[in-house]
TORFI-103910 format. One line per 4 residues: for each residue x, y, z of N, C-alpha, C. Coordinates in nm, 3 decimals, m for minus. Layout:
// TORFI-103910
X:Y:Z:X:Y:Z:X:Y:Z ~ ...
// end
This chain:
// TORFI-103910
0.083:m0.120:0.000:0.000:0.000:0.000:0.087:0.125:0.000 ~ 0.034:0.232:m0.114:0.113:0.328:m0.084:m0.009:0.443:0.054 ~ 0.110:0.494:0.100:0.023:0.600:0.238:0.072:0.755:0.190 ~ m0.020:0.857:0.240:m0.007:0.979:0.228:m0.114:1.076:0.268
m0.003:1.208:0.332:m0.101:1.255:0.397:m0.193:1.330:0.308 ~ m0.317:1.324:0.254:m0.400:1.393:0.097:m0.424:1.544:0.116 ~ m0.467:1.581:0.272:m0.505:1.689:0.292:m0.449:1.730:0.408 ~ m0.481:1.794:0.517:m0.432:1.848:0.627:m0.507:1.755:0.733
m0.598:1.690:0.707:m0.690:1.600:0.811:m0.689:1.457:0.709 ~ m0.624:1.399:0.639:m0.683:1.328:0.567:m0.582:1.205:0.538 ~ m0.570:1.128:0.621:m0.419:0.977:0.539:m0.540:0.920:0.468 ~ m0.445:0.905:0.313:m0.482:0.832:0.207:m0.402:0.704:0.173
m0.480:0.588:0.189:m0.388:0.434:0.116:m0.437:0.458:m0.030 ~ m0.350:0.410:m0.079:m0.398:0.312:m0.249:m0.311:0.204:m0.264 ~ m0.397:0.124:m0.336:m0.382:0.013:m0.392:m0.276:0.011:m0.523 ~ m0.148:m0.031:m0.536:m0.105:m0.028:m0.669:m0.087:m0.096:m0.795
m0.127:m0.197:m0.733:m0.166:m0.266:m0.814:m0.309:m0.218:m0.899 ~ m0.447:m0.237:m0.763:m0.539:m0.234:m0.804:m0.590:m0.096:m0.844 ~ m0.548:m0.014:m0.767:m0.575:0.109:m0.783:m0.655:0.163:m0.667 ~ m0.726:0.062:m0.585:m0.792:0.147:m0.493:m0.810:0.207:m0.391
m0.864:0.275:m0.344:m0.802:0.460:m0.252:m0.911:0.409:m0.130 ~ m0.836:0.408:m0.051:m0.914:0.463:0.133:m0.861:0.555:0.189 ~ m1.005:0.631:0.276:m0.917:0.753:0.323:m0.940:0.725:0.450 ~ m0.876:0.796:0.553:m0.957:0.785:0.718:m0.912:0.979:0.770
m0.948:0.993:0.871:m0.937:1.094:0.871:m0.801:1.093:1.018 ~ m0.743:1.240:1.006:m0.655:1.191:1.107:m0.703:1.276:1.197 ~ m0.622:1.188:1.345:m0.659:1.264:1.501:m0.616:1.445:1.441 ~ m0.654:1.489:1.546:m0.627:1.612:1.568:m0.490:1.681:1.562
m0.379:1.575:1.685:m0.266:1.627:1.710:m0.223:1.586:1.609 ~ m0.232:1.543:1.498:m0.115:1.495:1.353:m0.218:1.609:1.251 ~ m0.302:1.674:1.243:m0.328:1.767:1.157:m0.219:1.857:1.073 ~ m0.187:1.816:0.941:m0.091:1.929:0.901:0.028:1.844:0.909
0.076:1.746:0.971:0.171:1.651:0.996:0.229:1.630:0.847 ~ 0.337:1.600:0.836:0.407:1.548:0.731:0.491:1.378:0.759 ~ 0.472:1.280:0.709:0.560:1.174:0.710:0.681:1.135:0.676 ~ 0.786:1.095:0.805:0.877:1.135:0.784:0.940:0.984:0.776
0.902:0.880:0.803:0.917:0.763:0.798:0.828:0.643:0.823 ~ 0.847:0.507:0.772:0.728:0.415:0.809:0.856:0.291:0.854 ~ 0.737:0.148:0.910:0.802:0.024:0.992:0.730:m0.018:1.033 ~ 0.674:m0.163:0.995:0.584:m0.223:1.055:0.453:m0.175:1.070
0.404:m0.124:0.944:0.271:m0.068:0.999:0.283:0.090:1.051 ~ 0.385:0.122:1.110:0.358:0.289:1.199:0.448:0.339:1.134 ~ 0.400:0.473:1.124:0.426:0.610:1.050:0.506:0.720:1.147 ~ 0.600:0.775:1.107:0.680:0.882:1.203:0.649:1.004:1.184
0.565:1.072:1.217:0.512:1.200:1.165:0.577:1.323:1.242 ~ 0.578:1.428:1.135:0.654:1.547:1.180:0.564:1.613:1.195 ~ 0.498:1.702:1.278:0.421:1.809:1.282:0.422:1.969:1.341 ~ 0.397:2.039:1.267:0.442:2.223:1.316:0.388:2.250:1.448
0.457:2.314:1.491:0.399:2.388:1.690:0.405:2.516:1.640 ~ 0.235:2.574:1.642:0.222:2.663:1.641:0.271:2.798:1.560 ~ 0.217:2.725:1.408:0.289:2.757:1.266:0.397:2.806:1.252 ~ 0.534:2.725:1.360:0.687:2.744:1.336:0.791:2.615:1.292
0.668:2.558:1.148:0.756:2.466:1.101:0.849:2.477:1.055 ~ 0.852:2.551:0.968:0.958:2.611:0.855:1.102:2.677:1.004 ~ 1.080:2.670:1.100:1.170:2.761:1.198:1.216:2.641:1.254 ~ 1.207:2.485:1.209:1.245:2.360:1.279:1.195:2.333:1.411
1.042:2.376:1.472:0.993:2.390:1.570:0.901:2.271:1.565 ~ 0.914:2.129:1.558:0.817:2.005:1.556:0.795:1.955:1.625 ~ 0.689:1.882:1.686:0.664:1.760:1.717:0.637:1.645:1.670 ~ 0.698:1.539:1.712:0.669:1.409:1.647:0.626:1.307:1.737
0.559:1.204:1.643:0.499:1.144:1.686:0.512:1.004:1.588 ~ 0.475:0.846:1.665:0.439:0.785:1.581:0.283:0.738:1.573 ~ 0.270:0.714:1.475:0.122:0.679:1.450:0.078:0.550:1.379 ~ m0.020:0.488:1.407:m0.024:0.377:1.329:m0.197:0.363:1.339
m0.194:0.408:1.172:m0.295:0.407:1.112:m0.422:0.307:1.160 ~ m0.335:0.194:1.172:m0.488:0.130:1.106:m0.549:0.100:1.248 ~ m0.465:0.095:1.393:m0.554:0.106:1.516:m0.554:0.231:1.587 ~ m0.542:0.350:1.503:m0.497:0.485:1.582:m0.424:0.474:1.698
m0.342:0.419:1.713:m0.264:0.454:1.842:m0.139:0.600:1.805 ~ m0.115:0.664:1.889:m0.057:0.765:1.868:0.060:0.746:2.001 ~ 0.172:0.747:1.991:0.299:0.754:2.067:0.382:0.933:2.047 ~ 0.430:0.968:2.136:0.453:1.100:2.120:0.658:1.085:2.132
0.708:1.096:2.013:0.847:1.062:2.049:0.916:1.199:2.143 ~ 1.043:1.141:2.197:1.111:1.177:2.245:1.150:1.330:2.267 ~ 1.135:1.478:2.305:1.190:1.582:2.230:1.327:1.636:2.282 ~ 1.407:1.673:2.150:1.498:1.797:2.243:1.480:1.921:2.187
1.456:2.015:2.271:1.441:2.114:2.227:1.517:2.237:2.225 ~ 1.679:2.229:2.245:1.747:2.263:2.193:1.816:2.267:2.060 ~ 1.791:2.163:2.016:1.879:2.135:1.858:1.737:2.049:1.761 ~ 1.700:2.162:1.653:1.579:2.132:1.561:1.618:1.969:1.520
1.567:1.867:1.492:1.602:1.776:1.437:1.571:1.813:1.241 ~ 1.672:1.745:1.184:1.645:1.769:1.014:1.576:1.719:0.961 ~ 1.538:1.585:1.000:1.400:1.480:0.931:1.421:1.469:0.718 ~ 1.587:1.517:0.701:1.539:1.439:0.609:1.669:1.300:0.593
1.727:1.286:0.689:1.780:1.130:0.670:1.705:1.086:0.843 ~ 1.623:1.040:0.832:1.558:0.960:0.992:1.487:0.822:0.987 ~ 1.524:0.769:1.055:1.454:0.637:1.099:1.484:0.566:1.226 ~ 1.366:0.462:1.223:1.392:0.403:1.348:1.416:0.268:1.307
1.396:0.168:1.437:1.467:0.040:1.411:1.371:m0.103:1.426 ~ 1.243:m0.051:1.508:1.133:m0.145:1.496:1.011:m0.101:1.558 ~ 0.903:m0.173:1.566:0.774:m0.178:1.622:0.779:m0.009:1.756 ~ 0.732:0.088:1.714:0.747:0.178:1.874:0.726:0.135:1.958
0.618:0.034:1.992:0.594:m0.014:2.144:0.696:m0.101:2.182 ~ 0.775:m0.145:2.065:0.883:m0.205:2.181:0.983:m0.124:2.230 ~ 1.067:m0.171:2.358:1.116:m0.105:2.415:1.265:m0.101:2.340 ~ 1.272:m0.194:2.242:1.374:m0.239:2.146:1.385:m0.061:2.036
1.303:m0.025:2.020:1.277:0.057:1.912:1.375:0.209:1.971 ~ 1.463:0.218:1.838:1.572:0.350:1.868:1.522:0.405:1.696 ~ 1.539:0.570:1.721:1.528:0.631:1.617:1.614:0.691:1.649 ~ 1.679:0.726:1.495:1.810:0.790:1.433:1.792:0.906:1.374
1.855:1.045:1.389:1.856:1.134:1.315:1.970:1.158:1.284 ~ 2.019:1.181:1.143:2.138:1.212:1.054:2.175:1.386:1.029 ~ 2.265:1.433:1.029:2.258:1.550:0.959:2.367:1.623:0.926 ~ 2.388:1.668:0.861:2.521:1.716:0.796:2.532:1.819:0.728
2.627:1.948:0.726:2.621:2.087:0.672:2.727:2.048:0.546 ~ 2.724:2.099:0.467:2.760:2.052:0.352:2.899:2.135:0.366 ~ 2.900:2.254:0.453:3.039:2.331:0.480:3.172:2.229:0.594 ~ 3.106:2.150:0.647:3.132:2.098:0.738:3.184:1.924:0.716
3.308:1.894:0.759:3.323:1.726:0.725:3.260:1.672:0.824 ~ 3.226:1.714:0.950:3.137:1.617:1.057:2.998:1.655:1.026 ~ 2.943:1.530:1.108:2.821:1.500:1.086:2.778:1.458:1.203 ~ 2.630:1.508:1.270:2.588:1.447:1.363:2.456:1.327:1.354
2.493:1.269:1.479:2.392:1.162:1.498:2.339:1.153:1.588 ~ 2.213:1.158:1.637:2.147:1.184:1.726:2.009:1.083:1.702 ~ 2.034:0.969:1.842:1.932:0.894:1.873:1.831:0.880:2.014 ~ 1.710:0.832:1.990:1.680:0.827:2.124:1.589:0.712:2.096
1.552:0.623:2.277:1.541:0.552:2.245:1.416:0.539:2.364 ~ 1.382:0.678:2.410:1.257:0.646:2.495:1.178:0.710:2.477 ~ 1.012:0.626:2.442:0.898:0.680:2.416:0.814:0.754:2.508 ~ 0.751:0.888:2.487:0.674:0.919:2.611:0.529:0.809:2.595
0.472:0.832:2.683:0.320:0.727:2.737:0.220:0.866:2.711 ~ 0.267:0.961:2.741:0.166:1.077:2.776:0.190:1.217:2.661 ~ 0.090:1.262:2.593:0.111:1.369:2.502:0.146:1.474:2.584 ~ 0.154:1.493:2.725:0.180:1.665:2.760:0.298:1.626:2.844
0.367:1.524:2.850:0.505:1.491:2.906:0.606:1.548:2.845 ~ 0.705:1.623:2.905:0.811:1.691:2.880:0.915:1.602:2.888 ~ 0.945:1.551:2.783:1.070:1.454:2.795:1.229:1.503:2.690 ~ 1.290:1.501:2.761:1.474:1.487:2.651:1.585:1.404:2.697
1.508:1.319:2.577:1.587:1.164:2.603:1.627:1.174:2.509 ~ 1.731:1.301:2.405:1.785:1.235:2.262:1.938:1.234:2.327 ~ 2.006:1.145:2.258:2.168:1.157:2.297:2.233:1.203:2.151 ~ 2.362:1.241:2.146:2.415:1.309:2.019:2.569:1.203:2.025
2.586:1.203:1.858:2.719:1.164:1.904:2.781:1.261:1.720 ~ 2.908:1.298:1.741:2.960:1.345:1.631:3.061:1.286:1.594 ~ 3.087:1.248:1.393:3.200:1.172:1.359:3.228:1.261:1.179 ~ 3.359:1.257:1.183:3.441:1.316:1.092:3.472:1.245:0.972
3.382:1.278:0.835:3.350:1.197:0.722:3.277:1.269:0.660 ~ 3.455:1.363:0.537:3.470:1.451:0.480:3.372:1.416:0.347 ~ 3.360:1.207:0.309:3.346:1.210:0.202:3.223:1.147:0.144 ~ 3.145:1.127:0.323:2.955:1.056:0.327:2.926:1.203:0.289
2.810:1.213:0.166:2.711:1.334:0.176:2.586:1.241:0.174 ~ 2.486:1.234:0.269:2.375:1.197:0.297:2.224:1.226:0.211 ~ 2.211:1.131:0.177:2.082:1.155:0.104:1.927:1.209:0.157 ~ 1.823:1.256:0.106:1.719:1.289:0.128:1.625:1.131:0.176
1.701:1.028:0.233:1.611:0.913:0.237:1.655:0.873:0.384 ~ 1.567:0.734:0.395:1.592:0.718:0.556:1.707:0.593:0.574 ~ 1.751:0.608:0.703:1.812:0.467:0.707:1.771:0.359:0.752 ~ 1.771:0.258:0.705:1.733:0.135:0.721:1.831:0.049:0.839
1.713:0.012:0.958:1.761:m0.096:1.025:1.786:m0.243:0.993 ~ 1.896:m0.345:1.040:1.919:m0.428:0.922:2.065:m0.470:0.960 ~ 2.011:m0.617:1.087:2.061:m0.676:1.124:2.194:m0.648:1.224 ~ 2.106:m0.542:1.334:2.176:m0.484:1.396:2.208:m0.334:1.395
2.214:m0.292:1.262:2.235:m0.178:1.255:2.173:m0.096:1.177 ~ 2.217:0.066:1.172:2.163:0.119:1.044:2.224:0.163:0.966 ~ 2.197:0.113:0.792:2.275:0.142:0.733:2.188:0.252:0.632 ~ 2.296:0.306:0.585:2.254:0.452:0.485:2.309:0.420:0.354
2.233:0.508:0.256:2.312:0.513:0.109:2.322:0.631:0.091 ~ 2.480:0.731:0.031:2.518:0.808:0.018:2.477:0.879:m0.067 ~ 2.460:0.993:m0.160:2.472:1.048:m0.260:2.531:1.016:m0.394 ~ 2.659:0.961:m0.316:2.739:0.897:m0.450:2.699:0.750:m0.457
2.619:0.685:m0.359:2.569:0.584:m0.383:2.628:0.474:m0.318 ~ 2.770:0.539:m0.253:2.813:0.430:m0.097:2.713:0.391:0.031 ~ 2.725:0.312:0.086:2.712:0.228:0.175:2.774:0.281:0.341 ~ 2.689:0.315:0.427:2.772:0.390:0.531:2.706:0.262:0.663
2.740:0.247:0.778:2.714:0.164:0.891:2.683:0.213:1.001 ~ 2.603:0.263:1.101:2.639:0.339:1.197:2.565:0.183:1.310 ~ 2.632:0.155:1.389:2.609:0.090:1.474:2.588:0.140:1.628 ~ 2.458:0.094:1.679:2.475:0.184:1.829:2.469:0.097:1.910
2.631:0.097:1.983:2.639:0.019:2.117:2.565:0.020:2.213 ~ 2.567:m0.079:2.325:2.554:m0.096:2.482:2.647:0.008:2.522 ~ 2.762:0.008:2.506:2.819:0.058:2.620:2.881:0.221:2.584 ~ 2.778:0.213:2.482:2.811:0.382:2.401:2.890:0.429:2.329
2.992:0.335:2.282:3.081:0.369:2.197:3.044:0.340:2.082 ~ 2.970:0.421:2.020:2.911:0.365:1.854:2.988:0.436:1.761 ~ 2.993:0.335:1.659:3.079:0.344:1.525:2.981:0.389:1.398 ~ 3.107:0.437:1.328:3.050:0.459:1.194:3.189:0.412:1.101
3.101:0.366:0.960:3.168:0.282:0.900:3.128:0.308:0.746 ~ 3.249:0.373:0.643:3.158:0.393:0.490:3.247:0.276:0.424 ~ 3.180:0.181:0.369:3.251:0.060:0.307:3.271:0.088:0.166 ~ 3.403:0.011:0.148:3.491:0.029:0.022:3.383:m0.030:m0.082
3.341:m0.131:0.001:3.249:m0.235:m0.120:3.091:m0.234:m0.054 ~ 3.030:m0.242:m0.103:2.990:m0.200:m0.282:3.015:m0.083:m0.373 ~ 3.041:m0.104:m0.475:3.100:0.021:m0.511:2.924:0.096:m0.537 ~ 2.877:0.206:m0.569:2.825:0.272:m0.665:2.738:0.143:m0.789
2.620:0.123:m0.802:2.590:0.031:m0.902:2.547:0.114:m1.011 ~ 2.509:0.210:m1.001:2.484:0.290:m1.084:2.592:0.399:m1.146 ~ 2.607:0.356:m1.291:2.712:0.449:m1.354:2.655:0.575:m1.421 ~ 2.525:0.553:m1.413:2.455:0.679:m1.507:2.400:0.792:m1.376
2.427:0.902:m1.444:2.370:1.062:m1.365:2.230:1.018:m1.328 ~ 2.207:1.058:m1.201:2.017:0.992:m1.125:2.010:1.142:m1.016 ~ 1.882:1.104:m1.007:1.865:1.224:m0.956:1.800:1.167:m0.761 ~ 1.741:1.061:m0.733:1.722:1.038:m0.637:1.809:0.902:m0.602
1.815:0.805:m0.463:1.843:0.677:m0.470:1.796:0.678:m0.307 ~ 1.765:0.557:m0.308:1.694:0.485:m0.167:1.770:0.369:m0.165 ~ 1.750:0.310:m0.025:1.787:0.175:0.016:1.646:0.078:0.121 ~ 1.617:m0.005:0.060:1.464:m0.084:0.103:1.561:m0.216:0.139
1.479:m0.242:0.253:1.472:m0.406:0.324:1.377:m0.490:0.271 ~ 1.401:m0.603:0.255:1.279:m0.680:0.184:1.304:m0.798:0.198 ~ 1.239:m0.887:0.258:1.254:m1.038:0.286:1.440:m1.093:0.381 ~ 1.445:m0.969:0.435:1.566:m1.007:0.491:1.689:m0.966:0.394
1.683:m0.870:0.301:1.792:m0.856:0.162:1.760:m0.708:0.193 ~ 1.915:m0.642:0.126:1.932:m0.483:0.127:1.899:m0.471:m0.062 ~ 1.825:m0.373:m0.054:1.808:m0.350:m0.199:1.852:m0.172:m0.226 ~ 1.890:m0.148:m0.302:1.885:0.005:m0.354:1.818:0.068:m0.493
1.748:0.150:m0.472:1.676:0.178:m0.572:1.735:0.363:m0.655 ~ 1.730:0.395:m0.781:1.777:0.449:m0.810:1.666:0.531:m0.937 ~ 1.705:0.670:m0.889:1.586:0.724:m1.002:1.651:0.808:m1.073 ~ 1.642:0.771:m1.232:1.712:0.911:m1.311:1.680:1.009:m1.350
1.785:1.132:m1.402:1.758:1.224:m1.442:1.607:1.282:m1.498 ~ 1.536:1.377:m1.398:1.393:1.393:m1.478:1.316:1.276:m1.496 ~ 1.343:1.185:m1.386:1.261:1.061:m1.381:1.246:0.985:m1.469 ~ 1.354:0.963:m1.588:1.354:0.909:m1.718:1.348:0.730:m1.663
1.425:0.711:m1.552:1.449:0.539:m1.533:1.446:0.540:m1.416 ~ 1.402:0.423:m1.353:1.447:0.320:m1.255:1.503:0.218:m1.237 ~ 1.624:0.174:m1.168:1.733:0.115:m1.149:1.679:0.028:m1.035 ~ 1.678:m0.047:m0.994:1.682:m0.149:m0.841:1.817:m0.220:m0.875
1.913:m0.281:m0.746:2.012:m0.385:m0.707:1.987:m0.443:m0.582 ~ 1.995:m0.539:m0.547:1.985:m0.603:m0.451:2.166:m0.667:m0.405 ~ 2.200:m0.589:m0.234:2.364:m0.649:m0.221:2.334:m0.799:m0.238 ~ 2.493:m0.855:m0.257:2.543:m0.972:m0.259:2.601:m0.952:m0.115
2.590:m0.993:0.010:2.690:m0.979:0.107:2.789:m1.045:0.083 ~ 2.762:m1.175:0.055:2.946:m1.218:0.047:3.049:m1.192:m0.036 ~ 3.003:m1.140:m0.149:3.162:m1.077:m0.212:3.076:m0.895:m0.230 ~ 2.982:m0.871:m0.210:2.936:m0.754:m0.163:2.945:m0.660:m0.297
2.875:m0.733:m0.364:2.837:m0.634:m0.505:2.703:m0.623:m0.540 ~ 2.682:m0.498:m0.585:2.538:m0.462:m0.595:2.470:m0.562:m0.747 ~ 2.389:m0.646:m0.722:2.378:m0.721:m0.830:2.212:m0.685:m0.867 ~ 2.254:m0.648:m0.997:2.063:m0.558:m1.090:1.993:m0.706:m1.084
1.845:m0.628:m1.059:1.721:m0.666:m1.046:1.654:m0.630:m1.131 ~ 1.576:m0.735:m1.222:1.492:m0.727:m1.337:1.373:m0.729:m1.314 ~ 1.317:m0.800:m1.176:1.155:m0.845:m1.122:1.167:m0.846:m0.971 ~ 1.043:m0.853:m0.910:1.059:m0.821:m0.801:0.975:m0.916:m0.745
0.917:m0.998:m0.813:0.843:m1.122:m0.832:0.675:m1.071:m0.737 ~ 0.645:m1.104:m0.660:0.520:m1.059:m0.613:0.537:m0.924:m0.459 ~ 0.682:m0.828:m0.491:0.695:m0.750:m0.424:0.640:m0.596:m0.474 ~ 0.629:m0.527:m0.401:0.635:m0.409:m0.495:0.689:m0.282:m0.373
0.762:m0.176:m0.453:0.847:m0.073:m0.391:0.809:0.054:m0.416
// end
């Protein structure tokens, strides 16, 4: 199913195959909300406080459509989060579930990372549970997509179309890691690229110039080459 928010009160599914559209209407506190990620069913929604979106002034929340439950994530409200490399790592109600925010000044070789990993219970709870960590990697530029959790960790796809690792320890010393291999599968100029989980496999998807093509690869982990995908057999992306 594809999801989207249609109106300011309004999540829309469709069918893509079939084509067909349900709407429901949304709670109140996600009015105006934008989606900033999905997992299992729940949606990570960004929403404006008091028409100072554009000023990085949000609240978020997760949501999951199809039994309205609404979870109110974590805030800090010192440092805007960027929401456009974010994700989390599973189900919100578990206590397992960490979300990741990425972000990076393009003047700048560091990059921060900033996760948290405790949900409030209550919408008027004042909580700042994000932790930050900063690492020096002149040559990751981060894409407009999210990162994918995936077998431990989360991994990202670059701009140029590398492969980055960020792993978050127990005991707090988390790494980051941009691997030599896979190279880039794509040799032609594109204008977007994503990375999707699917049946337990890393896939990357690739969109060209003016939306002329789409590219999919699915890694090889053991000699770790991006190997093209012709069908997707009864999946769809």
């Amino acid at each position: 199913w594809l999801v989207f928010f249609e109106k300011e009160s309004v999540c829309a599914f469709i069918d893509p195959k079939h084509g067909d559209k349900y709407i429901i209407n949304l709670p109140q506190v996600l009015k105006g909300g934008i989606i900033c990620g999905s997992k299992d069913g729940w949606l990570l929604v960004a929403v404006a406080e008091k028409s100072h979106f554009f000023l990085g002034e949000k609240l978020t929340f997760f949501f999951n459509p199809f039994t309205q439950a609404i979870l109110p994530l974590a805030e800090n409200m010192d440092r805007a989060l960027d929401f456009s490399c974010i994700g989390f790592s599973s189900s919100p109600p578990s206590s397992e579930c960490v979300v990741v925010n990425l972000s990076k000044h393009e003047s700048d070789a560091k990059f921060v990372v900033e996760y948290s990993s405790s949900l409030g219970q209550d919408l008027d709870e004042d909580l700042d549970h994000w932790h930050e960590n900063e690492f020096n990697d002149a040559d990751f530029s981060f894409n407009n997509n999210s990162p994918i959790f995936y077998r431990g960790a989360f991994y990202c796809l670059g701009q140029k179309g590398n492969l980055g690792i960020l792993k978050l320890n127990d005991d707090g010393e988390n790494t980051w890691e941009v691997l030599t291999k896979p190279k880039s599968p794509c040799m032609s100029g594109y204008d977007q690229n994503y990375l999707v989980e699917c049946d337990g496999e890393l896939f990357s998807v690739f969109v060209g110039n003016m939306r002329k093509w789409v590219q999919v690869f699915k890694l090889n982990e053991s000699k770790m080459p991006w190997i093209r995908v012709e069908n997707l057999g009864n999946h769809m992306f």
